[in-house]
FIKOLZA-1660 file (N, C-alpha, C; in steps of 0.1 Angstrom, whole numbers, plus 5000, padded with zeros to 4 digits):
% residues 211
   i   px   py   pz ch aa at
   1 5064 4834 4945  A  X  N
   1 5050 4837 4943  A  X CA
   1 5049 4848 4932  A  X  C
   2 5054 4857 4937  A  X  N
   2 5062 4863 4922  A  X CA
   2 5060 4860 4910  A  X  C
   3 5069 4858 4904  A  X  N
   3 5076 4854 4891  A  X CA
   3 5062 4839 4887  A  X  C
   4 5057 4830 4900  A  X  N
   4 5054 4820 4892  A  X CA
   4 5038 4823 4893  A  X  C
   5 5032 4834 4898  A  X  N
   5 5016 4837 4901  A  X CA
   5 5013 4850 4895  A  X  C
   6 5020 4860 4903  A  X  N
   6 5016 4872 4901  A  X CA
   6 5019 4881 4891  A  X  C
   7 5030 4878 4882  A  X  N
   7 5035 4885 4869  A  X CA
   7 5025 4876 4860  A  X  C
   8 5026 4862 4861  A  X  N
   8 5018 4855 4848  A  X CA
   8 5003 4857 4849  A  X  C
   9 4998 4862 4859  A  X  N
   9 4981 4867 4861  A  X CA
   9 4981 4879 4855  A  X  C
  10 4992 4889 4857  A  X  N
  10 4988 4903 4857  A  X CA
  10 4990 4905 4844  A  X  C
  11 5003 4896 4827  A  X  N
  11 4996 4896 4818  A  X CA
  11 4988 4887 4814  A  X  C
  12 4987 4880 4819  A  X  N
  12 4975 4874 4810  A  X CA
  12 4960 4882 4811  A  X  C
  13 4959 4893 4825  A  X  N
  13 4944 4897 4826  A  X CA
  13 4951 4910 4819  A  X  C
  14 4964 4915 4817  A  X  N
  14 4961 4925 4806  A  X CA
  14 4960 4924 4790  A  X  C
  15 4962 4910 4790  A  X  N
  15 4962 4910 4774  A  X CA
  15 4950 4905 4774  A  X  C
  16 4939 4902 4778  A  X  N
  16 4926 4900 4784  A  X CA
  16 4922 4914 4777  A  X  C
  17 4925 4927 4792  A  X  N
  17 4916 4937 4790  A  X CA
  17 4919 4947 4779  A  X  C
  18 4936 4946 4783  A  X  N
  18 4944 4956 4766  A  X CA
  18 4945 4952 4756  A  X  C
  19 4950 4942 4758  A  X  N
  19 4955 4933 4743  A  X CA
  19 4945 4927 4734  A  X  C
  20 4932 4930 4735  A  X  N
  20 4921 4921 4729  A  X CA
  20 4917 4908 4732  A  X  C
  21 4919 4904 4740  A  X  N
  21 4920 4893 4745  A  X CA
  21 4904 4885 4749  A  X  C
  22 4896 4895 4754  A  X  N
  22 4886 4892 4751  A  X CA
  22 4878 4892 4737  A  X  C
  23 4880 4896 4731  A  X  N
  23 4874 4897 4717  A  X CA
  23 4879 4886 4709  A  X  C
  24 4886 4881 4713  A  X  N
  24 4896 4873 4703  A  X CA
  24 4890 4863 4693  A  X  C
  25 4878 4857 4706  A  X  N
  25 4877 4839 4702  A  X CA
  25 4860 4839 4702  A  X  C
  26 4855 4855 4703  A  X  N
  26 4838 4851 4705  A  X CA
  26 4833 4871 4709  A  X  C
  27 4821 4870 4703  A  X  N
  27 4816 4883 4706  A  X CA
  27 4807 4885 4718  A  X  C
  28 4808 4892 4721  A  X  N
  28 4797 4897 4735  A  X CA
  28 4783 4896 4733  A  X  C
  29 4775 4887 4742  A  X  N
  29 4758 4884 4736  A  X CA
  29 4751 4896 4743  A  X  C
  30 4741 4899 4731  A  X  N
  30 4738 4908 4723  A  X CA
  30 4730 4911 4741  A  X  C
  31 4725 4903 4752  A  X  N
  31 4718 4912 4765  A  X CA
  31 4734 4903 4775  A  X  C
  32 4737 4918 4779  A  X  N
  32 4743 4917 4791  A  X CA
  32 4743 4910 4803  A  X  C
  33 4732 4905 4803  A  X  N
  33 4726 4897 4816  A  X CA
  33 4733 4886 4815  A  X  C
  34 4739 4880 4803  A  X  N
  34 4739 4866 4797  A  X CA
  34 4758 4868 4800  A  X  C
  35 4763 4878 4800  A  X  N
  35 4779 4877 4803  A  X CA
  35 4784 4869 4815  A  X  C
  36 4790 4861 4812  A  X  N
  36 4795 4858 4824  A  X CA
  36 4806 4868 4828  A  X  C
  37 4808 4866 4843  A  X  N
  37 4815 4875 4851  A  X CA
  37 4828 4873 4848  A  X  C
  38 4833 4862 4845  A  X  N
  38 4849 4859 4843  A  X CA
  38 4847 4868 4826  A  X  C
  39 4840 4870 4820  A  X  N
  39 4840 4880 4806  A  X CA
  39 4839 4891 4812  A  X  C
  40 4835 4900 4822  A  X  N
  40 4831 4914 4823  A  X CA
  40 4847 4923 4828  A  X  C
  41 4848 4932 4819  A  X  N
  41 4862 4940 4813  A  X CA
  41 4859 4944 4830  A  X  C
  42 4853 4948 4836  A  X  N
  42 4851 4956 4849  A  X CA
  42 4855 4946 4863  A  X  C
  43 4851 4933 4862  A  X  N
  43 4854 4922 4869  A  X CA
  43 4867 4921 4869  A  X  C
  44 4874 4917 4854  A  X  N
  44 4888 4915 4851  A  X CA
  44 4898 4925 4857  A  X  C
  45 4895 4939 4855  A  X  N
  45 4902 4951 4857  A  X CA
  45 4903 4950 4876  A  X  C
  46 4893 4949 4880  A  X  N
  46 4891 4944 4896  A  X CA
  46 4902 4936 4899  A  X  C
  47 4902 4928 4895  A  X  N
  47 4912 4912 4897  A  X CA
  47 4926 4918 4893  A  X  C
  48 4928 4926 4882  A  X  N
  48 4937 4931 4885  A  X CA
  48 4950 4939 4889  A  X  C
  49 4936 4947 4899  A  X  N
  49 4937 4955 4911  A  X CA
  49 4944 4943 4922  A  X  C
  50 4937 4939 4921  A  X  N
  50 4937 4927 4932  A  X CA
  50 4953 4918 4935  A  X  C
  51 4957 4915 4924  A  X  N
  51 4972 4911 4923  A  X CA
  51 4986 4923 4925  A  X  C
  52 4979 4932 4919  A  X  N
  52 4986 4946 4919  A  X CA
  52 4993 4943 4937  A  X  C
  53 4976 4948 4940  A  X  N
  53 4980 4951 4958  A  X CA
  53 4987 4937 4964  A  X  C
  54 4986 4925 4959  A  X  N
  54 4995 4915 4968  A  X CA
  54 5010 4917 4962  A  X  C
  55 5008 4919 4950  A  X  N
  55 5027 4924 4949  A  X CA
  55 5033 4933 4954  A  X  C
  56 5027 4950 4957  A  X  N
  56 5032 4956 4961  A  X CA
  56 5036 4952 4976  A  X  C
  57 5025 4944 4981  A  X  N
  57 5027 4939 4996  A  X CA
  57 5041 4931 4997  A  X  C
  58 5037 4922 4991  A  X  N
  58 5047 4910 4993  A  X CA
  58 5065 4920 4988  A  X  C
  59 5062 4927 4980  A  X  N
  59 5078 4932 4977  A  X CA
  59 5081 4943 4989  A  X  C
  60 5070 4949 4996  A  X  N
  60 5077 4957 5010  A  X CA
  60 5083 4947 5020  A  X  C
  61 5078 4938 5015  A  X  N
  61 5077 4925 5031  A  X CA
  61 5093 4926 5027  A  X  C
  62 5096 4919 5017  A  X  N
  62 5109 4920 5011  A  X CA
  62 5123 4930 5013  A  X  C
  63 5119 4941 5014  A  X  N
  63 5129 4949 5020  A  X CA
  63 5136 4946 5033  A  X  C
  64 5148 4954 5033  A  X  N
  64 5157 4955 5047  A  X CA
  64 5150 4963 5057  A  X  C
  65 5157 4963 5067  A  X  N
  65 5151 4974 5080  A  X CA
  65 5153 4987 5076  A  X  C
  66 5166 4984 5066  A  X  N
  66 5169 4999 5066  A  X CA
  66 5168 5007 5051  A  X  C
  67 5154 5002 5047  A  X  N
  67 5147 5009 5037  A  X CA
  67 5132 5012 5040  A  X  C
  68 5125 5021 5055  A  X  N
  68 5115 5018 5054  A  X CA
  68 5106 5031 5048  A  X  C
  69 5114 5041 5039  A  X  N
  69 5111 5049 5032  A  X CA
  69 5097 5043 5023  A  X  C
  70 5108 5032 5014  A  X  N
  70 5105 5027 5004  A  X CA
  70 5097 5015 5006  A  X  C
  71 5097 5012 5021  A  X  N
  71 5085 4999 5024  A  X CA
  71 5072 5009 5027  A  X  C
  72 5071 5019 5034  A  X  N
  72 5062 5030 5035  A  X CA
  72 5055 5034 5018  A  X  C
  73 5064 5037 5009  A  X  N
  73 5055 5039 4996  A  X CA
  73 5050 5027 4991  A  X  C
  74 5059 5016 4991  A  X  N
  74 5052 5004 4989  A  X CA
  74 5039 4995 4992  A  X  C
  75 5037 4996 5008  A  X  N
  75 5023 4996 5015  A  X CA
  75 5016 5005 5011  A  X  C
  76 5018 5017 5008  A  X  N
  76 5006 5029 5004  A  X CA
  76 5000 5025 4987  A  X  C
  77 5012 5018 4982  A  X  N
  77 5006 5011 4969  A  X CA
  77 4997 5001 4973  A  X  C
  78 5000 4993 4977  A  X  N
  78 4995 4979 4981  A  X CA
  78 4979 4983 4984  A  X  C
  79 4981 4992 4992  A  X  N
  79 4968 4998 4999  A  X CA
  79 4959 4999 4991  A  X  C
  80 4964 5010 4983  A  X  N
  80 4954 5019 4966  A  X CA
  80 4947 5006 4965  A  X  C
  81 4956 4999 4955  A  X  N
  81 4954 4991 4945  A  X CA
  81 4943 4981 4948  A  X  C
  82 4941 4975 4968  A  X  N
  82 4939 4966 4970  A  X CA
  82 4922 4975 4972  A  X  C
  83 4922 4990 4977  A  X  N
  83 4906 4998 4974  A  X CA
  83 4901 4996 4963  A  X  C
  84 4910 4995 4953  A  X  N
  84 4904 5000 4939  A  X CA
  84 4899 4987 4936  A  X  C
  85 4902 4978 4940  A  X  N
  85 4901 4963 4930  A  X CA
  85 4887 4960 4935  A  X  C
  86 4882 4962 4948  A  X  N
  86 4865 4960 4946  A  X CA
  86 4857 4951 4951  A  X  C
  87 4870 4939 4951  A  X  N
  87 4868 4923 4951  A  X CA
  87 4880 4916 4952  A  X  C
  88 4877 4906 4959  A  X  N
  88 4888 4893 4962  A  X CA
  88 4896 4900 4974  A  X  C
  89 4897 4913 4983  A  X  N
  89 4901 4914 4989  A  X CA
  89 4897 4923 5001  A  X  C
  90 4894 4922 5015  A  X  N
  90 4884 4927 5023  A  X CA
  90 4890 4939 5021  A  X  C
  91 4881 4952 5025  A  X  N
  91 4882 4965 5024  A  X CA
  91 4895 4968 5039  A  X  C
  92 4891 4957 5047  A  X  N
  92 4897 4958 5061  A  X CA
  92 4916 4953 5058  A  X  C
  93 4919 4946 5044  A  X  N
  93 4928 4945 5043  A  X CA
  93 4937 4955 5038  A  X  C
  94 4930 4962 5030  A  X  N
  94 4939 4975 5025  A  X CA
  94 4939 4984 5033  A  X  C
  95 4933 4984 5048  A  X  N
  95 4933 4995 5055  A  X CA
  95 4951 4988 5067  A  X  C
  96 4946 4977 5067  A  X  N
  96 4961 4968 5074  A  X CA
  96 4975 4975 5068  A  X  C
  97 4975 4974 5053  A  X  N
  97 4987 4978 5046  A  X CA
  97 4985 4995 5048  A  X  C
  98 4973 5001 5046  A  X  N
  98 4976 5016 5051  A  X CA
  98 4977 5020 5066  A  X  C
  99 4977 5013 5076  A  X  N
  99 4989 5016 5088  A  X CA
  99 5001 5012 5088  A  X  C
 100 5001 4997 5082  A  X  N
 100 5020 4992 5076  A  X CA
 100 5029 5006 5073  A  X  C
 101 5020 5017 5063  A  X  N
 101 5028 5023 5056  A  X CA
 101 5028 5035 5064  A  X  C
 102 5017 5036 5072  A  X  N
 102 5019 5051 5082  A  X CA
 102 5031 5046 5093  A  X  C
 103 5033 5032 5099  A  X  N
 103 5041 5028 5106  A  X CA
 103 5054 5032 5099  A  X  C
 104 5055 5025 5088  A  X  N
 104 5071 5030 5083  A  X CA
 104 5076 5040 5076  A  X  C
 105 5064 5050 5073  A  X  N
 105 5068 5063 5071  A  X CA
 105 5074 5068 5085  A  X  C
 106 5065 5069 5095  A  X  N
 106 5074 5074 5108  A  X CA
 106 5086 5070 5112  A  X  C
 107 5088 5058 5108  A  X  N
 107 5101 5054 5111  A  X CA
 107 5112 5060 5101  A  X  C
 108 5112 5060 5086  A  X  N
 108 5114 5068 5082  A  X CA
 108 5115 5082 5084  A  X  C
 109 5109 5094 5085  A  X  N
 109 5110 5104 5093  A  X CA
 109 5120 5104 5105  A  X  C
 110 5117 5099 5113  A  X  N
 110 5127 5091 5126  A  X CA
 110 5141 5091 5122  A  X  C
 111 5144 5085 5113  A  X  N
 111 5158 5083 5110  A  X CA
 111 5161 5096 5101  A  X  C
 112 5154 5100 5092  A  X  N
 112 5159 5112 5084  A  X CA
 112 5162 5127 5089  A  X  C
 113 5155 5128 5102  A  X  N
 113 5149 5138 5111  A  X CA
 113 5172 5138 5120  A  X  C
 114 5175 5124 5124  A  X  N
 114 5186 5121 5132  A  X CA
 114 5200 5125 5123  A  X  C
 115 5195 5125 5107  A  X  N
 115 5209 5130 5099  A  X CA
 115 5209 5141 5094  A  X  C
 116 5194 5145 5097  A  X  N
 116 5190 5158 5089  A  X CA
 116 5181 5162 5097  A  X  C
 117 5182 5172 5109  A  X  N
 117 5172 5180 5119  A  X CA
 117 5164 5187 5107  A  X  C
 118 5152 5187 5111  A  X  N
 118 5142 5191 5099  A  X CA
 118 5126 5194 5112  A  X  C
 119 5130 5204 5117  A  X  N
 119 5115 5203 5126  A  X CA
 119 5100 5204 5123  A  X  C
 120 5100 5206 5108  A  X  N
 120 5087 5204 5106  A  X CA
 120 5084 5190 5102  A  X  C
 121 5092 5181 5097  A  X  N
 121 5090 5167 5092  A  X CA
 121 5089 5160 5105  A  X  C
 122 5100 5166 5113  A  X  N
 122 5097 5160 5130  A  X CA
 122 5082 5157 5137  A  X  C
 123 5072 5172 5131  A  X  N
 123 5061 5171 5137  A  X CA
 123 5048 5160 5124  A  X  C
 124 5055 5163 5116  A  X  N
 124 5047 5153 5106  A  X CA
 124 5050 5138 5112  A  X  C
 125 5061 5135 5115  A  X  N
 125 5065 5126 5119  A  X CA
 125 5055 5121 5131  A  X  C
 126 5053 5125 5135  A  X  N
 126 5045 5124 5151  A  X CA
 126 5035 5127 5148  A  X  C
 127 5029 5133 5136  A  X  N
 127 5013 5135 5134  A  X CA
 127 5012 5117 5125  A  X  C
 128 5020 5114 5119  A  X  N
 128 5019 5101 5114  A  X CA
 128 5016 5088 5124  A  X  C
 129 5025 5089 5135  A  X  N
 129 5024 5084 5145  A  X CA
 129 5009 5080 5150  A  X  C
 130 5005 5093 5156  A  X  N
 130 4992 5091 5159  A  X CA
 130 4983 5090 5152  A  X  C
 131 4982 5090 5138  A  X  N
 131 4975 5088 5129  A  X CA
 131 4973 5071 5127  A  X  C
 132 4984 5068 5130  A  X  N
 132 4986 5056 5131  A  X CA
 132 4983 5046 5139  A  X  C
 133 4985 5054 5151  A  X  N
 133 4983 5049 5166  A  X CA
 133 4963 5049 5166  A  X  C
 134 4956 5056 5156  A  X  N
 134 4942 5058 5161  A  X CA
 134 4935 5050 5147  A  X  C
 135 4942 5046 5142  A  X  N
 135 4942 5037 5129  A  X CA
 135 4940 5024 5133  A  X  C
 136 4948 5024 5145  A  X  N
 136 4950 5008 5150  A  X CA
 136 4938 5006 5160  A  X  C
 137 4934 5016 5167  A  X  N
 137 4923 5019 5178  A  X CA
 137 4930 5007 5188  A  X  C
 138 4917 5002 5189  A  X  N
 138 4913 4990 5200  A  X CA
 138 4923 4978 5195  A  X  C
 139 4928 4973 5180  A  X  N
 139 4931 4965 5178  A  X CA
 139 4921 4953 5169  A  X  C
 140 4910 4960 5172  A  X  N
 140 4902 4942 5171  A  X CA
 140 4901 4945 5153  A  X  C
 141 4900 4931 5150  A  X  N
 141 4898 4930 5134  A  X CA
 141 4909 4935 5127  A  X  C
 142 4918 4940 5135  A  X  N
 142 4934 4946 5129  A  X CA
 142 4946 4937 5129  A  X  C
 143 4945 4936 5116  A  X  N
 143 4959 4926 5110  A  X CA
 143 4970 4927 5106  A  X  C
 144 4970 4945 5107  A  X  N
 144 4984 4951 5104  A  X CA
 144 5000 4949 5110  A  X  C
 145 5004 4942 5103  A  X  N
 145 5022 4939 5112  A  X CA
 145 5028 4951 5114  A  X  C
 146 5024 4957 5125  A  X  N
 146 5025 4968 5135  A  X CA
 146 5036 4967 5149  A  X  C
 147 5044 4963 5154  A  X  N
 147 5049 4967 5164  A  X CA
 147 5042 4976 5173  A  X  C
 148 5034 4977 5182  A  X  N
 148 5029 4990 5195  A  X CA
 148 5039 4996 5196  A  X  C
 149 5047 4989 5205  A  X  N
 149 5059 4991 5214  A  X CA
 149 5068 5004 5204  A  X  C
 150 5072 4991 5198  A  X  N
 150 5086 5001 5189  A  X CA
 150 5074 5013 5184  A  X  C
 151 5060 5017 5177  A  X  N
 151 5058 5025 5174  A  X CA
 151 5055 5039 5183  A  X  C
 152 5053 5033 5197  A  X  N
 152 5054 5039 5210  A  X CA
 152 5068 5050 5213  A  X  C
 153 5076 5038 5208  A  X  N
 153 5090 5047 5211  A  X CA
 153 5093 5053 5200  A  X  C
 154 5094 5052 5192  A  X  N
 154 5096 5061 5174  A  X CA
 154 5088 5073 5180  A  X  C
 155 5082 5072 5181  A  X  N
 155 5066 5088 5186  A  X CA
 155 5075 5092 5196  A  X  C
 156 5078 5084 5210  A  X  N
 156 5085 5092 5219  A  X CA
 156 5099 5098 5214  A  X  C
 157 5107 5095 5210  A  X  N
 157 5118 5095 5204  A  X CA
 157 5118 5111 5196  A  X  C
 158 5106 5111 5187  A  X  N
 158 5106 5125 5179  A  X CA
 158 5100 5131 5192  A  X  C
 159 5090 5133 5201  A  X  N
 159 5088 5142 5209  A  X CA
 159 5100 5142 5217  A  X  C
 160 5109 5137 5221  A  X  N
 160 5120 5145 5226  A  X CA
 160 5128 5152 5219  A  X  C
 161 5128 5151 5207  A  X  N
 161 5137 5159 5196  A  X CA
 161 5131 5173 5194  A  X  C
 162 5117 5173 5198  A  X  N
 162 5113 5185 5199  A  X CA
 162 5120 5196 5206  A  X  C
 163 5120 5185 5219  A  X  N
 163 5127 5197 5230  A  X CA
 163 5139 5198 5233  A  X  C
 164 5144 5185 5230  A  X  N
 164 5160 5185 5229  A  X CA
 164 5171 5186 5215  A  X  C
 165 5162 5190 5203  A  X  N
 165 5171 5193 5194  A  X CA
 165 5169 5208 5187  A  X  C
 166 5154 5207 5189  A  X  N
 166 5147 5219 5183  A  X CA
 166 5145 5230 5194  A  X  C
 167 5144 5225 5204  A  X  N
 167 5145 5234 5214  A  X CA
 167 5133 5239 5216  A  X  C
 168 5119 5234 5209  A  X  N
 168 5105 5235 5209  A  X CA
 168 5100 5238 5228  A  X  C
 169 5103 5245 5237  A  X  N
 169 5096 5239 5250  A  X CA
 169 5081 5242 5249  A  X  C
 170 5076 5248 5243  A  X  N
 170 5062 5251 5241  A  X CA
 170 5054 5238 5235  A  X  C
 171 5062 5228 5225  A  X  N
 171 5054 5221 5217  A  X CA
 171 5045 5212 5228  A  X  C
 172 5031 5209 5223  A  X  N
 172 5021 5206 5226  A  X CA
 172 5016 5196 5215  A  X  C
 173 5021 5181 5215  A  X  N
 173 5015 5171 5203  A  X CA
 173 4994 5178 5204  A  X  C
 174 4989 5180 5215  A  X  N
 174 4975 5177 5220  A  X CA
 174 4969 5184 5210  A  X  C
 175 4977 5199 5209  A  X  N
 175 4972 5208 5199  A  X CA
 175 4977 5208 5183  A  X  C
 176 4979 5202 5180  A  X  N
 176 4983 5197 5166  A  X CA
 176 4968 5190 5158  A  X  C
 177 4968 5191 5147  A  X  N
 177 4956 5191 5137  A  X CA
 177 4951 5181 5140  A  X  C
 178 4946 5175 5140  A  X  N
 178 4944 5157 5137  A  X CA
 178 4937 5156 5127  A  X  C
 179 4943 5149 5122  A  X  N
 179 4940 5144 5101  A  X CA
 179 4943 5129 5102  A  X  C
 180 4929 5121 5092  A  X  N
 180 4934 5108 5091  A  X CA
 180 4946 5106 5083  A  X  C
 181 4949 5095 5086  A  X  N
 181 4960 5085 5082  A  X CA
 181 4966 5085 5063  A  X  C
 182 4952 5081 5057  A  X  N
 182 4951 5086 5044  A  X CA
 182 4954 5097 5038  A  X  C
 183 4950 5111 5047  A  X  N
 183 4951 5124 5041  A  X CA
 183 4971 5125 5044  A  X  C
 184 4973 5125 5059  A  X  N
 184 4989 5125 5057  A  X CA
 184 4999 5115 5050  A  X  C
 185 4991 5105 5041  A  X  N
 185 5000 5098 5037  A  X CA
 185 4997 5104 5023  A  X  C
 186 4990 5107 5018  A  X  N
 186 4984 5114 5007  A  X CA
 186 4999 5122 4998  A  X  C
 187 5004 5129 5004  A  X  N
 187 5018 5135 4998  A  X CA
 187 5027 5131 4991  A  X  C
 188 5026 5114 4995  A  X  N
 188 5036 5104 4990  A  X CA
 188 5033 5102 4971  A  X  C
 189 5042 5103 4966  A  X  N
 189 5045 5100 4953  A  X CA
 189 5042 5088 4949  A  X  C
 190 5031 5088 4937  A  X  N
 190 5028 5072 4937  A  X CA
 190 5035 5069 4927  A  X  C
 191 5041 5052 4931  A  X  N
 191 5045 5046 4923  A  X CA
 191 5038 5042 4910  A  X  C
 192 5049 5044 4903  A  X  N
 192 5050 5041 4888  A  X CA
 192 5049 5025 4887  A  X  C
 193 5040 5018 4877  A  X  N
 193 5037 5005 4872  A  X CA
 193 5052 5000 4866  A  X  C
 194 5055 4987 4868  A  X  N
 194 5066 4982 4865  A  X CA
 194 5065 4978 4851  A  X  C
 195 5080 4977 4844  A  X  N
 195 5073 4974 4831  A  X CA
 195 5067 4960 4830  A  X  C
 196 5071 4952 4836  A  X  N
 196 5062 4939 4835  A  X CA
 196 5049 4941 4837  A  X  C
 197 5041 4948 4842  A  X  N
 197 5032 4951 4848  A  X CA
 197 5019 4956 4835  A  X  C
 198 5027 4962 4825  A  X  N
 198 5020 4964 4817  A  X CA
 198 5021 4957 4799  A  X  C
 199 5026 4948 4802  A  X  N
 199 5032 4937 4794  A  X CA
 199 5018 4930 4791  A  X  C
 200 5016 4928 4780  A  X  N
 200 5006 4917 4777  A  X CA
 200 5005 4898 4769  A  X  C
 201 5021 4897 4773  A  X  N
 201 5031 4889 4769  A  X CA
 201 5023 4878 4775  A  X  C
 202 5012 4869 4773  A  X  N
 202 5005 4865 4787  A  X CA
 202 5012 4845 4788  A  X  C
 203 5019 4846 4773  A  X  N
 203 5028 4830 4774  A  X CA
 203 5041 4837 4783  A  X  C
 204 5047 4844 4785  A  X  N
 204 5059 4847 4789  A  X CA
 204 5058 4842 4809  A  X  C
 205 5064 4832 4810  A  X  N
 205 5068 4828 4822  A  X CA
 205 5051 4822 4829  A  X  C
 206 5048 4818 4822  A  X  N
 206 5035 4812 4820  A  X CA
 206 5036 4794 4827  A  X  C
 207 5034 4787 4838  A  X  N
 207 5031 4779 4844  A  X CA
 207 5019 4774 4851  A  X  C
 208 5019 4760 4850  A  X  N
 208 5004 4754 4851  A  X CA
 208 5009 4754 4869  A  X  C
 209 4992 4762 4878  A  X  N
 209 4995 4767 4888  A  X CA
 209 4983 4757 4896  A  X  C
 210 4987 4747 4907  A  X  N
 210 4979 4733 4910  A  X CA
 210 4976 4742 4926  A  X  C
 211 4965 4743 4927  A  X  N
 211 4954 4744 4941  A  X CA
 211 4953 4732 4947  A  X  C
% end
């Protein structure tokens, strides 16, 4: 899907918005009303937002278990991209990929926390948790590929580390901040655009695509 949809969309709608692409073959009539939407640089730029966030999705899906660092920044891209774009993808979808990424940030944490005691990332860790845990609420309208269970035990897992590594007996999750989901993922370093990504090469790996 890759290679034969989402790279040949993403230059072709950049050599569209960057490359001239609209100007190429006709000029913009003279009342705006009259543009069609497949012409509007703001439409285009949307759309592709839009492809952005199913790549970054589809390449976390792609990872091993035992990268969920990098599937955690991956989903937080997916996320952005899929807010920013406006259109073509429910607002309820990008919020899916922003629990994905709070789920495997904690797991992450989880394991970094076991080679490397680190008690404040411990508690981040468990603030992500339930950030995550109240992201999901009730469940309804939630399509995030979440595990409960396992995210149940990751959460329990760091609260015992509290007391059995850190030797915290005082710690109290109850009294800890509560901040959404967004704000603690907020820290994460956003990914850099691929070079393909900004290529306006829009023949390069270019295939006729049958619905």
């Amino acid at each position: 899907m890759t290679q034969n949809i989402i790279q040949p969309a993403i230059r072709g709608l950049n050599h569209l918005i960057d490359g001239g692409g609209l100007g190429d073959y006709q000029s913009a009539p003279s009342d705006a009303r009259l543009l069609p939407k497949s012409h509007s640089k703001a439409f285009l730029e949307d759309l592709r937002q839009g492809f952005k966030a199913v790549f970054w999705d589809k390449a976390a899906e792609s990872l091993e278990e035992g990268t969920p660092s990098k599937a955690a920044s991956w989903k937080l891209e997916s996320s952005k991209a899929a807010i920013g774009a406006k259109m073509g993808l429910a607002r309820s979808w990008g919020h899916d990929r922003l629990i994905e990424a709070g789920f495997s940030q904690g797991v992450a944490i989880k394991q970094a926390t076991e080679n490397d005691p680190n008690e404040a990332r411990c508690k981040l860790g468990i603030q992500i948790m339930d950030a995550t845990a109240a992201a999901i609420g009730w469940g309804v309208g939630c399509h995030a590929r979440v595990d409960k269970a396992r995210l149940a035990s990751v959460r329990g897992t760091l609260l015992k580390d509290m007391t059995m590594v850190y030797n915290n007996k005082i710690f109290d999750p109850k009294k800890m901040q509560k901040l959404p989901l967004k704000t603690l993922m907020g820290a994460n370093d956003p990914e850099k655009d691929l070079d393909w990504m900004k290529s306006a090469d829009w023949t390069m790996g270019a295939k006729e695509i049958k619905i």
